[in-house]
N, CA, C and O atoms as CSV, one atom per row, in Angstrom:
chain,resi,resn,atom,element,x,y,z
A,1,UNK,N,N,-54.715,129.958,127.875
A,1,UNK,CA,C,-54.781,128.534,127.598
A,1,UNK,C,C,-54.986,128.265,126.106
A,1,UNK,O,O,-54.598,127.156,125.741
A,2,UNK,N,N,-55.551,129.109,125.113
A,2,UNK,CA,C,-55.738,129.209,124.201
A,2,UNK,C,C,-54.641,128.837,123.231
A,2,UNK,O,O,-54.639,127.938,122.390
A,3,UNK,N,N,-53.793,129.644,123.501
A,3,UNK,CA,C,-52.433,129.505,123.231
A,3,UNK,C,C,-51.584,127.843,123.111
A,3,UNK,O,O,-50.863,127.334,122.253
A,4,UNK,N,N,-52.012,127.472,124.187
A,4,UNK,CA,C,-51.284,125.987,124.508
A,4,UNK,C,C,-51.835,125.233,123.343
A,4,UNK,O,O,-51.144,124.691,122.480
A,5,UNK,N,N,-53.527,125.250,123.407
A,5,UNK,CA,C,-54.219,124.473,122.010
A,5,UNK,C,C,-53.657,124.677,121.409
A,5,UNK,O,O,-52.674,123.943,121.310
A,6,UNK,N,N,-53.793,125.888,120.451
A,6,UNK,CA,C,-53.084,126.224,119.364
A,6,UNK,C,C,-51.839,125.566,118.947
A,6,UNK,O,O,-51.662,125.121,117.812
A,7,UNK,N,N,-50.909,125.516,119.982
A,7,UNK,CA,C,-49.283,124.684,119.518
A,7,UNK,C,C,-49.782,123.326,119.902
A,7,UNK,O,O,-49.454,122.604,118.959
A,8,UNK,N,N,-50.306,122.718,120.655
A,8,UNK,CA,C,-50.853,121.590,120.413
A,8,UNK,C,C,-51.502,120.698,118.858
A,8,UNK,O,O,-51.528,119.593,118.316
A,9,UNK,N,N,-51.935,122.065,118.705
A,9,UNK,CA,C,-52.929,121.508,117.391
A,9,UNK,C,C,-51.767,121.585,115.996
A,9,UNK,O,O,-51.642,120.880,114.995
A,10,UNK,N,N,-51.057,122.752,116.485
A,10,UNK,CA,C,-50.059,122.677,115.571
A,10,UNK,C,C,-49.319,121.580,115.464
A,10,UNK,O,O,-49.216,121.170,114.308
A,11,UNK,N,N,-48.710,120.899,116.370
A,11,UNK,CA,C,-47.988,119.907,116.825
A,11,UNK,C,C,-48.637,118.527,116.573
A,11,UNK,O,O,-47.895,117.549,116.477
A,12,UNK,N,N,-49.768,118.409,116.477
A,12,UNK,CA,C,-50.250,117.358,116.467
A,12,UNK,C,C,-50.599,116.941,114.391
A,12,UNK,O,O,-50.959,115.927,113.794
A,13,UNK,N,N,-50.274,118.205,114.004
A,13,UNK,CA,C,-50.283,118.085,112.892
A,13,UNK,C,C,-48.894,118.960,111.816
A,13,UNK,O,O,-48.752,119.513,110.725
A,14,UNK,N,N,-48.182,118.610,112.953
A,14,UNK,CA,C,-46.356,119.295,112.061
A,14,UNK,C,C,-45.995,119.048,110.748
A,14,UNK,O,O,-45.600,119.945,110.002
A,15,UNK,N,N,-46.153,117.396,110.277
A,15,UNK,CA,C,-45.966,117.927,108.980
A,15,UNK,C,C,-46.650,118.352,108.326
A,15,UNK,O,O,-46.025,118.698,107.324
A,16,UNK,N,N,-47.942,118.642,108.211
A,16,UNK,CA,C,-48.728,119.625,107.596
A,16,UNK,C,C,-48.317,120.765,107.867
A,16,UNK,O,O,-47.798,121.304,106.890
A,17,UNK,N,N,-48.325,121.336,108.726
A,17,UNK,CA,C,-47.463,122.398,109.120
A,17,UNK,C,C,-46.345,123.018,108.162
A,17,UNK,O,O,-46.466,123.949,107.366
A,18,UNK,N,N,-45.370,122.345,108.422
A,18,UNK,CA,C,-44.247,121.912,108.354
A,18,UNK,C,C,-44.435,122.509,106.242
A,18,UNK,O,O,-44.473,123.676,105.852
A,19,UNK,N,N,-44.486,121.641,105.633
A,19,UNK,CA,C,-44.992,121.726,104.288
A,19,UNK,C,C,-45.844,123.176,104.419
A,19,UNK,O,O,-45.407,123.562,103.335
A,20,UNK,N,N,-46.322,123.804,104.660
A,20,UNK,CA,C,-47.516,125.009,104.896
A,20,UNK,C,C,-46.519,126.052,105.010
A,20,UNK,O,O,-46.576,126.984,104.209
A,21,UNK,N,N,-45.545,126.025,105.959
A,21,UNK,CA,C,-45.188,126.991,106.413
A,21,UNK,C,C,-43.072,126.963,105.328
A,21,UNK,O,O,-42.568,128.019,104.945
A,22,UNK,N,N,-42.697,126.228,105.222
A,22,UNK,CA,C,-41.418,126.180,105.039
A,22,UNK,C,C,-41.180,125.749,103.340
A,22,UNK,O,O,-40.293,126.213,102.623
A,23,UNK,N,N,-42.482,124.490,102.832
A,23,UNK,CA,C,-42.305,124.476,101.394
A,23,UNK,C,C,-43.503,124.792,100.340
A,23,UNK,O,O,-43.734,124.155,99.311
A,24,UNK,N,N,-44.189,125.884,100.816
A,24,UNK,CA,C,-45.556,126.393,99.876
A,24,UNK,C,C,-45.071,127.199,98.921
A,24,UNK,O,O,-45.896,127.419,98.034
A,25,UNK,N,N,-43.901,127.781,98.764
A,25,UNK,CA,C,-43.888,128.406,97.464
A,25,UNK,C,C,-44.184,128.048,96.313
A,25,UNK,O,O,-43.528,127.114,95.853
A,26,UNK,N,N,-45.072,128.552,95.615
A,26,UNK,CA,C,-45.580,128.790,94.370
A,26,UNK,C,C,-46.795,127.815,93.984
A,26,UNK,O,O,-47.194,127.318,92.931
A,27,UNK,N,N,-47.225,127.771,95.421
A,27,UNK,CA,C,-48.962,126.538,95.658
A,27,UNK,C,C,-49.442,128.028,96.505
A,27,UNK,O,O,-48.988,129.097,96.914
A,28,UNK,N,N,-50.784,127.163,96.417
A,28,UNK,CA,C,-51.926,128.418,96.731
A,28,UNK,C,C,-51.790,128.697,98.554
A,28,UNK,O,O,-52.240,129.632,99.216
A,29,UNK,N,N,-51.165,127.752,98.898
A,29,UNK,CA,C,-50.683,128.069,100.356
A,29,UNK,C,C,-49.856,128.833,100.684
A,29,UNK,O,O,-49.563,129.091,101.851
A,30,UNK,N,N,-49.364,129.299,99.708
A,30,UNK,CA,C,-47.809,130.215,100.332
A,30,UNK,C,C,-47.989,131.453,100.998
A,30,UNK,O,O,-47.082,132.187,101.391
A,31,UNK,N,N,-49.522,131.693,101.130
A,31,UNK,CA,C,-50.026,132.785,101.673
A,31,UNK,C,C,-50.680,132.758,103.210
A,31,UNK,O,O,-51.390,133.523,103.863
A,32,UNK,N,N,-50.056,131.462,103.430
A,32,UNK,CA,C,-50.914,131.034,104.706
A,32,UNK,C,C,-50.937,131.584,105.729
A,32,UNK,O,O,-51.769,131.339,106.602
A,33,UNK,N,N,-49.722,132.722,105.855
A,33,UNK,CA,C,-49.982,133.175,107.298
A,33,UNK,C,C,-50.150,134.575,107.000
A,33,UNK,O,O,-50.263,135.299,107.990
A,34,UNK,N,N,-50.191,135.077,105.969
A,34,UNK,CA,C,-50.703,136.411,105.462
A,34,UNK,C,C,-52.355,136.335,105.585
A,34,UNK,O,O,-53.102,137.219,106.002
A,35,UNK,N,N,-52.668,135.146,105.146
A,35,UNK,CA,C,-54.131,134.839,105.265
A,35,UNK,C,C,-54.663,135.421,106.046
A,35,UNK,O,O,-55.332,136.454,106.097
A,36,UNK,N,N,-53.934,133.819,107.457
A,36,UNK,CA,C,-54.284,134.064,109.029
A,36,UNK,C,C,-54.577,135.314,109.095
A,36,UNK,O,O,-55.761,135.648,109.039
A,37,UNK,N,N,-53.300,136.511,109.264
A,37,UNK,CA,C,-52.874,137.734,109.727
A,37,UNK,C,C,-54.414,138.359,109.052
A,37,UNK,O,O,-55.206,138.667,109.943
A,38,UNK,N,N,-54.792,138.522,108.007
A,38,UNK,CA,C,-56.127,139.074,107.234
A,38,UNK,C,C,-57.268,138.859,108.377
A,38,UNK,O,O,-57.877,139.751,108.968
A,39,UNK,N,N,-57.391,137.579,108.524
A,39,UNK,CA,C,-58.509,137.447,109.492
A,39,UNK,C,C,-58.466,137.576,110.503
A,39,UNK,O,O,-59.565,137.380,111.021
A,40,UNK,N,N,-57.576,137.878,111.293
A,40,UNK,CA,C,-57.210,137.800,112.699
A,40,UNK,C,C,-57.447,139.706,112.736
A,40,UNK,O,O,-58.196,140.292,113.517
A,41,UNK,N,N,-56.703,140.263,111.820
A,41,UNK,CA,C,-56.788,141.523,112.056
A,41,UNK,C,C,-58.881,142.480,111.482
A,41,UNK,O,O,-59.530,143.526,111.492
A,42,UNK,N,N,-58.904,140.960,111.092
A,42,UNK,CA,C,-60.346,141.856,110.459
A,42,UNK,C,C,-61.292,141.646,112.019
A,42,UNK,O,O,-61.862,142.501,112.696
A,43,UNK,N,N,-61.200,140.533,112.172
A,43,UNK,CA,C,-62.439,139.928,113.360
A,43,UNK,C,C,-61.798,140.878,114.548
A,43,UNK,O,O,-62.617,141.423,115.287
A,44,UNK,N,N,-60.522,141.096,114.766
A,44,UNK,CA,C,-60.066,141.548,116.206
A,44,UNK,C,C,-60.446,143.146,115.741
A,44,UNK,O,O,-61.018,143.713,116.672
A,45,UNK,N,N,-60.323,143.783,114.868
A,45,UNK,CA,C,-61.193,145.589,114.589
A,45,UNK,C,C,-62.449,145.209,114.746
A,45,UNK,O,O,-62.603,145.499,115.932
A,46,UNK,N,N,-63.473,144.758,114.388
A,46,UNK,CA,C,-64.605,144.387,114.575
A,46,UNK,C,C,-65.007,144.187,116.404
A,46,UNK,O,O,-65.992,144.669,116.965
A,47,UNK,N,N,-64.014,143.415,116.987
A,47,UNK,CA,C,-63.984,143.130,118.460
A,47,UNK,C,C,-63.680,144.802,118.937
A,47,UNK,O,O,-64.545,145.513,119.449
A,48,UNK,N,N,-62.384,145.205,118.673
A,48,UNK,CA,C,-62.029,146.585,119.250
A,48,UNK,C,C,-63.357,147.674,118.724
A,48,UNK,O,O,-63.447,148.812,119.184
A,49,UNK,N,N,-64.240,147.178,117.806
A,49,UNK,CA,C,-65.108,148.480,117.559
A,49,UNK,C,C,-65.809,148.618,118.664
A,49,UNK,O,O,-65.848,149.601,119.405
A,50,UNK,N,N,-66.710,146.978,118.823
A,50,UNK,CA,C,-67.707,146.603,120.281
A,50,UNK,C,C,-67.549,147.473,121.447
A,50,UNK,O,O,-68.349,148.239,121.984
A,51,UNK,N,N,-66.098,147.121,121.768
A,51,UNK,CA,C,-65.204,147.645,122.305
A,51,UNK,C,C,-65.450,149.099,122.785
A,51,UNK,O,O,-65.971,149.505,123.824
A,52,UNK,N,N,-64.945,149.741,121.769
A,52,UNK,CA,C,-65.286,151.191,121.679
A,52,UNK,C,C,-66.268,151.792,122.371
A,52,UNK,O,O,-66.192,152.443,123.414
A,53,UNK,N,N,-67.734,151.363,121.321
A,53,UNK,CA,C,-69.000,151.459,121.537
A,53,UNK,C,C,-69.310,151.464,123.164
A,53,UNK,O,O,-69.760,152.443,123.760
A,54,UNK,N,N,-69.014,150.303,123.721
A,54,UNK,CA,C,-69.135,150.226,125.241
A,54,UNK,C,C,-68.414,150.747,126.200
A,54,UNK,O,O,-68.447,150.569,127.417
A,55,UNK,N,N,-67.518,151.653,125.287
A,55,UNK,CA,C,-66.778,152.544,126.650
A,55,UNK,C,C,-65.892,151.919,127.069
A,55,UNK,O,O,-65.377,152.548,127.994
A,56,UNK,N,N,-65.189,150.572,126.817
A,56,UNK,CA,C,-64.101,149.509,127.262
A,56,UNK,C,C,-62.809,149.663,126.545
A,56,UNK,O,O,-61.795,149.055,126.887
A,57,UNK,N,N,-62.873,150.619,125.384
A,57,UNK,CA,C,-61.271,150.806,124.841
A,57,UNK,C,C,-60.959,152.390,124.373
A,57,UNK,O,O,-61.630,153.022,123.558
A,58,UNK,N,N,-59.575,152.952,125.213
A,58,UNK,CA,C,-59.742,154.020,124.587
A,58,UNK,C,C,-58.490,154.059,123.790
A,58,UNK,O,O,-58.519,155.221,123.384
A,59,UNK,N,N,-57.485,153.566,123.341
A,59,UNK,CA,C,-56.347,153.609,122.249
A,59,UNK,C,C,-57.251,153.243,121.017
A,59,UNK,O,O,-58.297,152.600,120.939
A,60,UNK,N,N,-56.344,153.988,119.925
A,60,UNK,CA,C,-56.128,153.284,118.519
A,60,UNK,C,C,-55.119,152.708,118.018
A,60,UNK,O,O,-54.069,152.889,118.634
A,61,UNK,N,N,-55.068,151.944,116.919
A,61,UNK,CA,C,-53.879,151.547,115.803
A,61,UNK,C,C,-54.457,151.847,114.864
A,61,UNK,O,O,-55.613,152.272,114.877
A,62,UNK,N,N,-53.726,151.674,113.815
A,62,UNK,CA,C,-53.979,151.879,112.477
A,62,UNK,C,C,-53.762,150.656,111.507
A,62,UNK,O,O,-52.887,149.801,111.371
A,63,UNK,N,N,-54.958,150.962,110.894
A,63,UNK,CA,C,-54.909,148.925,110.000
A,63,UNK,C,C,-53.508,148.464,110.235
A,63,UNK,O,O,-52.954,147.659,110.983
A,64,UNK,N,N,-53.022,149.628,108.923
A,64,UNK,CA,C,-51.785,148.759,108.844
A,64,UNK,C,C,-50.924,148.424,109.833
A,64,UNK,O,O,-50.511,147.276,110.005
A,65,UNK,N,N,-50.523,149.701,110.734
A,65,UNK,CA,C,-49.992,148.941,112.155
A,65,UNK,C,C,-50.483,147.667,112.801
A,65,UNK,O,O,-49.813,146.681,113.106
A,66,UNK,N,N,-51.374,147.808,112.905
A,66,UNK,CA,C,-52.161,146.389,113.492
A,66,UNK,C,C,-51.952,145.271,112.359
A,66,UNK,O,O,-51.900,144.139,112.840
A,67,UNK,N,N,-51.834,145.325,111.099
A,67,UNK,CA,C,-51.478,144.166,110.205
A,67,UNK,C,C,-50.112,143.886,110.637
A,67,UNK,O,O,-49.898,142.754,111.072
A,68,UNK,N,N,-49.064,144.803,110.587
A,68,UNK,CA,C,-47.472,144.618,110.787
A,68,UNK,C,C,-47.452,144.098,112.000
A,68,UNK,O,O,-46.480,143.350,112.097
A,69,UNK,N,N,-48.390,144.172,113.461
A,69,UNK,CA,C,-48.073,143.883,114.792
A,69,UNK,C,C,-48.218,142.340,114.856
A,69,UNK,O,O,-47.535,141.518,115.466
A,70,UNK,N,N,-49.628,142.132,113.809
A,70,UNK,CA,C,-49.933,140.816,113.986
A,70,UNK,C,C,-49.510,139.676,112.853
A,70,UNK,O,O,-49.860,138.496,112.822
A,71,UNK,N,N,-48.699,140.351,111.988
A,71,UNK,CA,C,-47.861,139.514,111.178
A,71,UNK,C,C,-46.542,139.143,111.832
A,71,UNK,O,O,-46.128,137.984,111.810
A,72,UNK,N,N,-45.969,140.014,112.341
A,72,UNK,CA,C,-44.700,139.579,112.745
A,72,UNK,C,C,-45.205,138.303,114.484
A,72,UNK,O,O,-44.520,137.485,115.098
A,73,UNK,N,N,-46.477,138.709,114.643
A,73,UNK,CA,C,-46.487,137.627,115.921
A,73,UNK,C,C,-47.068,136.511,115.141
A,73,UNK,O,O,-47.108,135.547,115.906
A,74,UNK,N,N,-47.534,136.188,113.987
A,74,UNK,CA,C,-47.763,135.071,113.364
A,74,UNK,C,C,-46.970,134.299,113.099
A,74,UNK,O,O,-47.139,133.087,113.226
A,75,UNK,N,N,-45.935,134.842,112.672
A,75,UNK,CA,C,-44.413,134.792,112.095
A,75,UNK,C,C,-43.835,134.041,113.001
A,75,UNK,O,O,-43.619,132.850,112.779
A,76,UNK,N,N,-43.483,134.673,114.220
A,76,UNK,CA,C,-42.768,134.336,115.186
A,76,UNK,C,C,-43.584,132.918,115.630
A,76,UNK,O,O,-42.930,131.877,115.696
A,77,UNK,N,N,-44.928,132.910,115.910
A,77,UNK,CA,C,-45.127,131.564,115.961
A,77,UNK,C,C,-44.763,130.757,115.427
A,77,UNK,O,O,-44.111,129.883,115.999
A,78,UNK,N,N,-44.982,130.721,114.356
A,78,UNK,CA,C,-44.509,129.522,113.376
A,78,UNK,C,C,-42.975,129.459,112.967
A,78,UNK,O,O,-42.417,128.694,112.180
A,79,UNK,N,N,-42.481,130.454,113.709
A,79,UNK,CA,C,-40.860,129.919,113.771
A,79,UNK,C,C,-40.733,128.295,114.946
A,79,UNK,O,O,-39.804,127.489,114.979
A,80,UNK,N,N,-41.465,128.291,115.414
A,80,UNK,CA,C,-41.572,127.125,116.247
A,80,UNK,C,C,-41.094,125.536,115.161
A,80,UNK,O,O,-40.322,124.583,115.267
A,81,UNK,N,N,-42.128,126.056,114.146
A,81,UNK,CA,C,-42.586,125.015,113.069
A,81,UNK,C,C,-41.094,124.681,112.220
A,81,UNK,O,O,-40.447,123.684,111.899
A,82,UNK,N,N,-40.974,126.444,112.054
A,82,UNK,CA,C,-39.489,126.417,110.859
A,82,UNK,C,C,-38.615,125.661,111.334
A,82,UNK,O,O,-38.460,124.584,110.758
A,83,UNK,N,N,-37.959,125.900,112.257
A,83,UNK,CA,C,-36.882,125.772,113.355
A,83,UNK,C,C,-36.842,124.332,114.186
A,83,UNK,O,O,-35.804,123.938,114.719
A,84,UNK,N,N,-38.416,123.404,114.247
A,84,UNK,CA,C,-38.285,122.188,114.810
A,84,UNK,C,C,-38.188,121.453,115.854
A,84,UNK,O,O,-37.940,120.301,116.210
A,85,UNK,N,N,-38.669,123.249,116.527
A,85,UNK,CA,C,-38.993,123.315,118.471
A,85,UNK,C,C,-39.507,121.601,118.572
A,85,UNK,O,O,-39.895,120.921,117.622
A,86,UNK,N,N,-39.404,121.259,119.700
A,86,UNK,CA,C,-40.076,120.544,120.233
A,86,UNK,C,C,-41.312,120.759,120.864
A,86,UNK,O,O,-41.247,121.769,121.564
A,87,UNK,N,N,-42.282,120.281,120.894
A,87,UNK,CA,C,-43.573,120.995,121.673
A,87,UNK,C,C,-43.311,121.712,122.725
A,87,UNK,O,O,-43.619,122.902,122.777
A,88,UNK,N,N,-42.779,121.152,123.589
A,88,UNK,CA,C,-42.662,121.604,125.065
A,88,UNK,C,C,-42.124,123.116,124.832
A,88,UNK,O,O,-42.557,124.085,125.455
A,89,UNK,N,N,-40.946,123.177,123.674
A,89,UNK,CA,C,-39.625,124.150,123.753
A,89,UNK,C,C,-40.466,125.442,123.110
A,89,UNK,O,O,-40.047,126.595,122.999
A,90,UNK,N,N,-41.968,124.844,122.658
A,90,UNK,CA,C,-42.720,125.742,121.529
A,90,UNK,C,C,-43.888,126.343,122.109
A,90,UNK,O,O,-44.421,127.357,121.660
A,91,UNK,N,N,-44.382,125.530,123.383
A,91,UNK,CA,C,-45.851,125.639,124.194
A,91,UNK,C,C,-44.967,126.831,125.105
A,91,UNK,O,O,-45.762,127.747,125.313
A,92,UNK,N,N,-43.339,127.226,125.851
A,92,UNK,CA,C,-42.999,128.034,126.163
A,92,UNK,C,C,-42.484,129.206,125.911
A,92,UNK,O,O,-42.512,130.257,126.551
A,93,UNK,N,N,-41.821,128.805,124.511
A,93,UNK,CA,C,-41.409,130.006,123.704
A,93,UNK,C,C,-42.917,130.793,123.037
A,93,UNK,O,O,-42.858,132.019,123.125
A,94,UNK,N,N,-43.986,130.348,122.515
A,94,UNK,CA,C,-44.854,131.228,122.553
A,94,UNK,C,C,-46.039,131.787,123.461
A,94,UNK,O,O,-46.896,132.534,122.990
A,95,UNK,N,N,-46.035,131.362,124.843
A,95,UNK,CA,C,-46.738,131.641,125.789
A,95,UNK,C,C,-45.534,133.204,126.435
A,95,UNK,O,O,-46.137,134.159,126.927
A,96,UNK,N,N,-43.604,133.301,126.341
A,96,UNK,CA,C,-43.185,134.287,126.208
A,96,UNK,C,C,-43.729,135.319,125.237
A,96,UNK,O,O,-44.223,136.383,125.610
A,97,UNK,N,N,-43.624,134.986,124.113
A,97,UNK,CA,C,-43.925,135.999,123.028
A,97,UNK,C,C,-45.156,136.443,123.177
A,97,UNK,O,O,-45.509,137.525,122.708
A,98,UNK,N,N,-45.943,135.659,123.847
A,98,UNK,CA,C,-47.603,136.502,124.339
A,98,UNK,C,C,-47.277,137.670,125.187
A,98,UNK,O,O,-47.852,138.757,125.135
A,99,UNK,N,N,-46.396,137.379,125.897
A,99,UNK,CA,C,-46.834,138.358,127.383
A,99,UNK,C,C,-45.950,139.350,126.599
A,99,UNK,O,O,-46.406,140.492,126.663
A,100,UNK,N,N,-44.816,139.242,125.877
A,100,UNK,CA,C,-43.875,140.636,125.144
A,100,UNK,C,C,-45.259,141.192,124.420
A,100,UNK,O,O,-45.896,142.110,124.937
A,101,UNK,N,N,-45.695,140.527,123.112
A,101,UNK,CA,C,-46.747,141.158,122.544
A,101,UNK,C,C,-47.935,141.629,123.219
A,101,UNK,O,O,-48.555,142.508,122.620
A,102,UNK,N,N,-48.434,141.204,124.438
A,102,UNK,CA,C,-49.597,141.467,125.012
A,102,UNK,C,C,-49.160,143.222,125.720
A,102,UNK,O,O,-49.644,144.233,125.210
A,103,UNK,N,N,-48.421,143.266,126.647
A,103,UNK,CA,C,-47.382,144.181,126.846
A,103,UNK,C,C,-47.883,145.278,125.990
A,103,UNK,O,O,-48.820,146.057,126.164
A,104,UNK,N,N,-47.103,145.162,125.102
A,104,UNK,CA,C,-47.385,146.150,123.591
A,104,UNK,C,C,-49.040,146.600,123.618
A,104,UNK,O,O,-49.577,147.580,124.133
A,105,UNK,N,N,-49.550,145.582,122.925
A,105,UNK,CA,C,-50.973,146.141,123.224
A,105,UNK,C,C,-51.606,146.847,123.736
A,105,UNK,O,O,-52.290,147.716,123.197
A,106,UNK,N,N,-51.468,146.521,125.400
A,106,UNK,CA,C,-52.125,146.867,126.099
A,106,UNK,C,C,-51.471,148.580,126.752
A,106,UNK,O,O,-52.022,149.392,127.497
A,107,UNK,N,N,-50.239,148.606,126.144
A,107,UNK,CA,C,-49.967,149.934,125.990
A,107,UNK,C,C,-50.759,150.873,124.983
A,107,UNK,O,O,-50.935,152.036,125.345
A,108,UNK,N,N,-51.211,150.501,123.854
A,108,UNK,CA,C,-51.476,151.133,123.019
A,108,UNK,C,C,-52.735,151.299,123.193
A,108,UNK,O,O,-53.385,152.343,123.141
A,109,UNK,N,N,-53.164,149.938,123.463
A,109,UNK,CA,C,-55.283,150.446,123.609
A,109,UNK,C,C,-55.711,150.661,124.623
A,109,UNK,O,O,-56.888,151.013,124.698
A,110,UNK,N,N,-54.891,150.526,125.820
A,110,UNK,CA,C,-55.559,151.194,126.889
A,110,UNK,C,C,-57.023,150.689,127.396
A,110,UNK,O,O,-57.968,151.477,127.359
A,111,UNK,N,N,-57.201,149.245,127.908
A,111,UNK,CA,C,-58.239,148.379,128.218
A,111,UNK,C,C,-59.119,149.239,128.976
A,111,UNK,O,O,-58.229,149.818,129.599
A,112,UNK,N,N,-60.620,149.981,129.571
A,112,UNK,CA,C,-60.801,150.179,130.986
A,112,UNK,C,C,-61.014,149.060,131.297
A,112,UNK,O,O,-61.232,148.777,132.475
């Protein structure tokens, strides 16, 4: 459900978006989803350490793999934005790209 917010919130604020994602070159935003990808991959190793610790994960990645996995699914979100989905066309096209990327994952780390 998380997911749905997210393009919601996106949606509810497109042209910000919109400007963020398609005309930030050479403003301090143009890094915006490299950002994201930074924090998403720092807090989610931090989660997979917990993880660890408790006996609940036995795969690894490697930073950078895990930076490249979760850049290109950042990416792909916000092709929603580039491209001019309609919400609806955007709340389904990335609730797909979850279950492809989730897929992946859950091959690699191996949940117990």
């Amino acid at each position: 459900d998380y997911l749905n917010h997210l393009i919601n919130f996106i949606y509810d604020n497109f042209d910000a978006f919109k400007l963020v994602i398609c005309c930030s070159e050479g403003t301090k935003y143009s890094s915006y989803i490299h950002d994201l990808v930074e924090i998403e991959v720092t807090q989610t190793e931090l989660y997979y350490e917990r993880l660890r610790q408790l006996g609940k994960l036995e795969g690894t990645v490697s930073r950078e793999l895990h930076h490249m996995i979760t850049s290109a699914y950042f990416t792909a979100v916000f092709e929603t934005v580039a491209h001019d989905m309609t919400r609806e066309h955007a709340i389904q096209y990335v609730n797909e790209l979850a279950t492809f990327f989730n897929c992946g994952w859950e091959g690699m780390l191996r949940l117990k």
